[in-house]
C-alpha positions in Angstrom: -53.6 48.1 9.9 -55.0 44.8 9.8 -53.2 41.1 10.4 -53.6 38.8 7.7 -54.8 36.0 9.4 -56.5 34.0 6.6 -54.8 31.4 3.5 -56.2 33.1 0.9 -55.6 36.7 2.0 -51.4 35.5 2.7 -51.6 33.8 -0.5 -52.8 36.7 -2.4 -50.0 39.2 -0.8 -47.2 37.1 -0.9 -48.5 36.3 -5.2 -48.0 40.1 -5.1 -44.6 40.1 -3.5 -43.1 37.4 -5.7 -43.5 39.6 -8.9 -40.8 42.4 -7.0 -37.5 41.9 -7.4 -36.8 42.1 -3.7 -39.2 41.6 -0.1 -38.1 42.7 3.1 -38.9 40.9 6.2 -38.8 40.3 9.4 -40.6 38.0 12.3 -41.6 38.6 15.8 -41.2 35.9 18.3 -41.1 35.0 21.5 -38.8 32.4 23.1 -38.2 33.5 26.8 -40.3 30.2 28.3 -39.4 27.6 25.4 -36.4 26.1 24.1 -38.0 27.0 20.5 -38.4 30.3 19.3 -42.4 30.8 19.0 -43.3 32.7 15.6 -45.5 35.4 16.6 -45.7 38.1 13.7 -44.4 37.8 10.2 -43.7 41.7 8.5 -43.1 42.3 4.5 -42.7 44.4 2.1 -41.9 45.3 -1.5 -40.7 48.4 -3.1 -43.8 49.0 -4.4 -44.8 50.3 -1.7 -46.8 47.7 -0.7 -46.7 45.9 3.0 -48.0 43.4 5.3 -48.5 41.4 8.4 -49.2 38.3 8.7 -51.0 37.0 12.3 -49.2 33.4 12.0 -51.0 32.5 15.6 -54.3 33.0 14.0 -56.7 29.7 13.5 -56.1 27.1 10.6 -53.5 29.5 8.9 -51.7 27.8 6.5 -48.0 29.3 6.1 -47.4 27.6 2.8 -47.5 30.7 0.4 -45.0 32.7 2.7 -42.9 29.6 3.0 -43.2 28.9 -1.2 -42.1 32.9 -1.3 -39.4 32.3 0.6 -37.6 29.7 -1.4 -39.3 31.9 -4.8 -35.9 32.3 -6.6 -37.0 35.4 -8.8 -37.4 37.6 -5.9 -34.5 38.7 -3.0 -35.6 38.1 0.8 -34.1 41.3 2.8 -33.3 40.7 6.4 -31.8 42.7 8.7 -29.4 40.5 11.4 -31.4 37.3 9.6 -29.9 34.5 12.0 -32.8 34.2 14.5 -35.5 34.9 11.8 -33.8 32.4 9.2 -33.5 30.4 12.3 -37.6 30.0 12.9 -38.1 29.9 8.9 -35.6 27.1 9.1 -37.4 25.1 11.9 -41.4 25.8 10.8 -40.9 25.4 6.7 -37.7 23.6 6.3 -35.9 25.6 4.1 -33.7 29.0 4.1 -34.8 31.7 2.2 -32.8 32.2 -1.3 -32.0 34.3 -2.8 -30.9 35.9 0.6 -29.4 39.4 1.6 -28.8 40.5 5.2 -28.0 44.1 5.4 -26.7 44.3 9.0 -23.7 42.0 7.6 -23.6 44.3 4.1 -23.2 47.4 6.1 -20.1 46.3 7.5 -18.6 45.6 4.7 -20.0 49.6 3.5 -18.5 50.7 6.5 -21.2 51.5 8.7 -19.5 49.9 11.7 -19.5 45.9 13.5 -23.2 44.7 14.0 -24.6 48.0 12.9 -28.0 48.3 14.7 -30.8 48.5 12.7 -32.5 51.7 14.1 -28.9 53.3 13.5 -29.6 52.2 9.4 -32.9 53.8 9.4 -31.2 57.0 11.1 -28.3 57.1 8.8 -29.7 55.8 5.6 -33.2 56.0 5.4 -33.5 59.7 7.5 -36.1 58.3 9.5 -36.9 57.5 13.4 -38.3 54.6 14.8 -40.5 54.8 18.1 -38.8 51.7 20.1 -42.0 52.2 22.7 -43.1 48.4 21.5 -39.5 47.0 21.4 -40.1 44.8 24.8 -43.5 43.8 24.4 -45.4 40.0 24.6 -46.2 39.3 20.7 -47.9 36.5 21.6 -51.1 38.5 22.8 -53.8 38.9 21.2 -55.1 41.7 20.1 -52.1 43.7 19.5 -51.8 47.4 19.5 -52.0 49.8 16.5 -48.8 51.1 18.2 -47.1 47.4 18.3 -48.5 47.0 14.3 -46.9 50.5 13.4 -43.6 49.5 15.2 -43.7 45.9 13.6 -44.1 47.0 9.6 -41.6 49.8 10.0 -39.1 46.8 10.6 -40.0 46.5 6.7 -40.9 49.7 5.3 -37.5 51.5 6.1 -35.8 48.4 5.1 -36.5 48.9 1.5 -34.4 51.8 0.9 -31.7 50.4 3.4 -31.1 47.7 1.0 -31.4 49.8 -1.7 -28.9 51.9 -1.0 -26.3 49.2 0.4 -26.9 47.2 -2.8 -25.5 50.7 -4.9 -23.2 51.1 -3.0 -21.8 47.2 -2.7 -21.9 47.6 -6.5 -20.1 50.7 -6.8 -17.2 49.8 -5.0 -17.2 45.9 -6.2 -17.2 44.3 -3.0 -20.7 42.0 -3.6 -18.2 39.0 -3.3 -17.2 40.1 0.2 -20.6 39.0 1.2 -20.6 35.1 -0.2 -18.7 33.9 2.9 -20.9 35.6 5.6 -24.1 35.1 3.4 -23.3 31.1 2.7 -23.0 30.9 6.5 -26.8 32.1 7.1 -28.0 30.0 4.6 -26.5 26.6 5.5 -29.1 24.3 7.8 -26.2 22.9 9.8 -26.0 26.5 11.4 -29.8 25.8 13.0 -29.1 22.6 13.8 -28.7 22.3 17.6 -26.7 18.5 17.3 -27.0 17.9 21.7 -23.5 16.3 21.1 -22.3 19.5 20.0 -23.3 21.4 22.7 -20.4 20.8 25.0 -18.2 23.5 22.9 -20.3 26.8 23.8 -19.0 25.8 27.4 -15.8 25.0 26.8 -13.4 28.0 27.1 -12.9 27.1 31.1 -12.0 23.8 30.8 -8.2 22.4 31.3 -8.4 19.3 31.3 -9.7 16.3 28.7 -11.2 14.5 31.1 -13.1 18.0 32.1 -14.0 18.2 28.8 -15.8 14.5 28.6 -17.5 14.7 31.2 -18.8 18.3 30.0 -19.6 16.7 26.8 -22.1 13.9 28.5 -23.2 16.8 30.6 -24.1 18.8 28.5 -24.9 16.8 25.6 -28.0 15.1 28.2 -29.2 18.5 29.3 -29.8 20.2 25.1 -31.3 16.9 24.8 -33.9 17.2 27.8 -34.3 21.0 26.5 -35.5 20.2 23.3 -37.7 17.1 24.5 -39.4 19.5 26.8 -39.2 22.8 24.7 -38.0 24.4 27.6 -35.1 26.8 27.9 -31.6 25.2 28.9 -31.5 27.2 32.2 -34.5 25.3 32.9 -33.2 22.3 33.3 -29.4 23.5 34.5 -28.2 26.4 34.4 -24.2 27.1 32.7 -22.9 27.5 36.1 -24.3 23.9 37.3 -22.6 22.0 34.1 -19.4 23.6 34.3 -18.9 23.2 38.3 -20.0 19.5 37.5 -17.6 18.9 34.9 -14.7 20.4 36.8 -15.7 18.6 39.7 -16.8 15.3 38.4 -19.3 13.8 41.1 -19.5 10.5 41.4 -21.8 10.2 44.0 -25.4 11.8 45.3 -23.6 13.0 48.2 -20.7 14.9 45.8 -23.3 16.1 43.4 -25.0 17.4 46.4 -22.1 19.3 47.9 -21.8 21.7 44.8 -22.9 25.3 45.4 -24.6 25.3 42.2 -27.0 22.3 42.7 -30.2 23.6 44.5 -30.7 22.1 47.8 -32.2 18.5 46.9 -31.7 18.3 43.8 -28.9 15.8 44.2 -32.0 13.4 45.5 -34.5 13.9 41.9 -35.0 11.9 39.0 -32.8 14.9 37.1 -29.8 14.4 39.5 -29.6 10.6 39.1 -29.8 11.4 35.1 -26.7 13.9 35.6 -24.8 11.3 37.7 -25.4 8.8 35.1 -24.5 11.7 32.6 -21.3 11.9 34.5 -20.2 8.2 34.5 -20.3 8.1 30.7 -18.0 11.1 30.7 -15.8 8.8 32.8 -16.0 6.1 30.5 -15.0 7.8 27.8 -11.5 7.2 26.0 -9.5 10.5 26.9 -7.3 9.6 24.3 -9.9 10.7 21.5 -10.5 14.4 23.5 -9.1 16.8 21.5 -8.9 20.0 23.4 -11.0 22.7 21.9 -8.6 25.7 20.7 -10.2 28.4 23.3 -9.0 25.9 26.0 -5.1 25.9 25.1 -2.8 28.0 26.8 -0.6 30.1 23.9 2.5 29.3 25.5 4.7 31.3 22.5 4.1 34.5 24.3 2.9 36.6 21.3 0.3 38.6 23.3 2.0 42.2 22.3 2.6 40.4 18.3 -1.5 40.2 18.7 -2.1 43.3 20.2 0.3 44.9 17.0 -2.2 42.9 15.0 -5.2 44.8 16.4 -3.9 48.1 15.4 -3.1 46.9 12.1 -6.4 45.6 11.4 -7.9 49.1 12.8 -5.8 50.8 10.0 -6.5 48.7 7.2 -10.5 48.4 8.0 -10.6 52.3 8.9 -8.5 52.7 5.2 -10.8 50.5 3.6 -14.1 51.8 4.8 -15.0 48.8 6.1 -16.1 47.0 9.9 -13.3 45.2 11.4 -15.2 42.5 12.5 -15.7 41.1 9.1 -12.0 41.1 8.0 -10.9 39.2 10.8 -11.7 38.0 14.3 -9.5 38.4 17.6 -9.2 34.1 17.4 -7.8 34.3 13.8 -5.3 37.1 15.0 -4.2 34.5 17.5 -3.8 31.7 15.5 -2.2 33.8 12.9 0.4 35.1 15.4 1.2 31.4 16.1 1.4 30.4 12.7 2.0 31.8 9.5 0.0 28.9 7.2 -3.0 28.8 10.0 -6.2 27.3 8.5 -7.9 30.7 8.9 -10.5 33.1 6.6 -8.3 36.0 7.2 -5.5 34.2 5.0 -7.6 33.3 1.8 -9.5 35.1 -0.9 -10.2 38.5 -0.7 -9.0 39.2 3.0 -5.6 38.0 2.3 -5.5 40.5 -0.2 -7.0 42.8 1.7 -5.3 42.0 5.4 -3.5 39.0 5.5 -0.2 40.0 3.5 -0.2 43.1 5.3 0.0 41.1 8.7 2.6 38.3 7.9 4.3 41.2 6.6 4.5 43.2 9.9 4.7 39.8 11.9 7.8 39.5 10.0 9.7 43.3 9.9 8.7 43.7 6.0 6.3 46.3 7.1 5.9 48.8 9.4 3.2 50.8 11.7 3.7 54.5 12.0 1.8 57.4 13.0 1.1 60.6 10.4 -0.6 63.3 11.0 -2.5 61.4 14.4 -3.7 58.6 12.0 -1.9 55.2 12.3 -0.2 54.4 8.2 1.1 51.0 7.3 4.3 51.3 4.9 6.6 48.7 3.6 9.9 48.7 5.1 12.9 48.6 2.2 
């Protein structure tokens, strides 16, 4: 097995695996030191049985044909749990990869269980094993292993029947649709787009208060900012503990900032801790007025904790009925809102899961239907 590590060679390959009607493929990467992920191997392959890798560290490479084959409309890009490797497609070429199928999210819908692995796929669809020896090992040395490359393309070779059969079987019981949401979720650029302003809200489940939350949101909002400037991971420059003791704490002073047990001894005193201070006073300064609360941070005062917990088992039944993963009927936030409120802006209450779940739980919520227990399997029937 050889990298491709020249234009004309990639060019070549990825001319042949335009004219398939599908390419599988997967990336290698390494992000463990950067704030970027770094693109270290690139693996396809087409059902005709041919496959590749491409060496994208290799000198004067130009990605352009795999990028132009990416965004090649006659041909399907297979990924398997795409969101990091759509991720690094996203940030090098500038585009997501259409026409796009991932099958980790198809083979929930198939049944195959929430965030199916993909070595349990290749065991229960394609009868095959994978040697996981190279799982945990530096891509971005040079030369790799003809164990790493072996590991590497079987990412893609047992990937072509996976999607084949998935693709049968999502068109055998009618349930391609299913996949739109998930799929147009993956494919949209705002879900690679790490907006610093935004980054307050990964944080936010601990906070009470709103003026917590504004200083959390200069706090934070400074730090992705000094991440990405220095392509460095976020821990790097304070770790999740550090921003949420200083937005719960609000320092005000060198001497406060330096009294928290998550600030390293000194720090207080550095160019970074004057930058966090400063970070802090513009939380201050903002108008509390305009804080609105993030849902995670609210208290559900209405005491429907068992209704939710009813909910659960419901959504057990119907997904164990339907032959499908729970996980992509309904989350355990939209069974909360959805205990709260009957009109609640949630997925689970349009389109297909309504049909499929959300009747059935307004239903129960509201004594028109009723959980029982037949033959040691949970049953859902309506009540007269």
């Amino acid at each position: 097995m050889e990298l491709i590590s020249a234009t004309q060679a990639l060019s070549d390959a990825c001319a042949r695996l335009a004219a398939q009607p599908f390419v599988t493929v997967d990336t290698e990467f390494m992000r463990e030191t950067t704030y970027y992920p770094k693109l270290c191997l690139i693996q396809m392959a087409g059902p005709d049985g041919f496959a590749c890798l491409v060496d994208p560290l290799a000198k004067d490479l130009d990605l352009k044909p795999f990028f132009d084959l990416m965004a090649d409309e006659g041909t399907v890009k297979v990924f398997h749990s795409a969101r990091q490797d759509l991720e690094i497609i996203w940030l090098l070429g500038g585009l997501l990869p259409h026409p796009f199928f991932d099958t980790q999210v198809a083979a929930m819908v198939c049944g195959y269980g929430d965030s199916v692995s993909y070595e349990q796929l290749v065991n229960d669809v394609a009868k095959a094993r994978i040697d996981k020896s190279s799982r945990f090992t530096d891509w971005s040395r040079r030369p790799l292993s003809e164990a790493q490359l072996a590991y590497a393309l079987s990412d893609v070779t047992h990937l072509v029947t996976i999607y084949q059969v998935l693709a049968a079987e999502l068109l055998s019981t009618d349930r391609g649709l299913w996949l739109d949401e998930e799929m147009a979720v993956l494919t949209s650029p705002e879900t690679y787009q790490a907006d610093p302003a935004q980054a307050w809200r990964r944080l936010a489940g601990r906070m009470r208060k709103p003026r917590e939350i504004a200083v959390l949101m200069e706090v934070a909002g400074w730090r992705e900012a000094e991440a990405q400037s220095r392509n460095v991971p976020r821990g790097r420059i304070l770790k999740d503990e550090a921003v949420i003791d200083i937005a719960t704490a609000g320092p005000r002073s060198v001497e406060a900032l330096g009294r928290l047990r998550t600030i390293p001894a000194g720090f207080e005193r550095s160019r970074t801790g004057a930058e966090i201070l400063a970070a802090v006073e513009r939380g201050f300064a903002r108008d509390l007025s305009q804080i609105a609360m993030p849902e995670r941070s609210r208290s559900r005062g209405g005491g429907n904790g068992a209704l939710v917990d009813l909910l659960k088992v419901l959504l057990k039944a119907v997904a164990e009925a339907e032959g499908v993963a729970p996980k992509i009927i309904a989350t355990v936030d939209d069974l909360e809102a959805l205990a709260d409120d009957d009109a609640a802006d949630v997925a689970v209450l349009q389109g297909w899961r309504r049909t499929l779940f959300g009747d059935k739980a307004l239903a129960l919520k509201h004594g028109r239907m009723a959980l029982s227990v037949e033959r040691g399997r949970v049953t859902v029937r309506e009540l007269p």
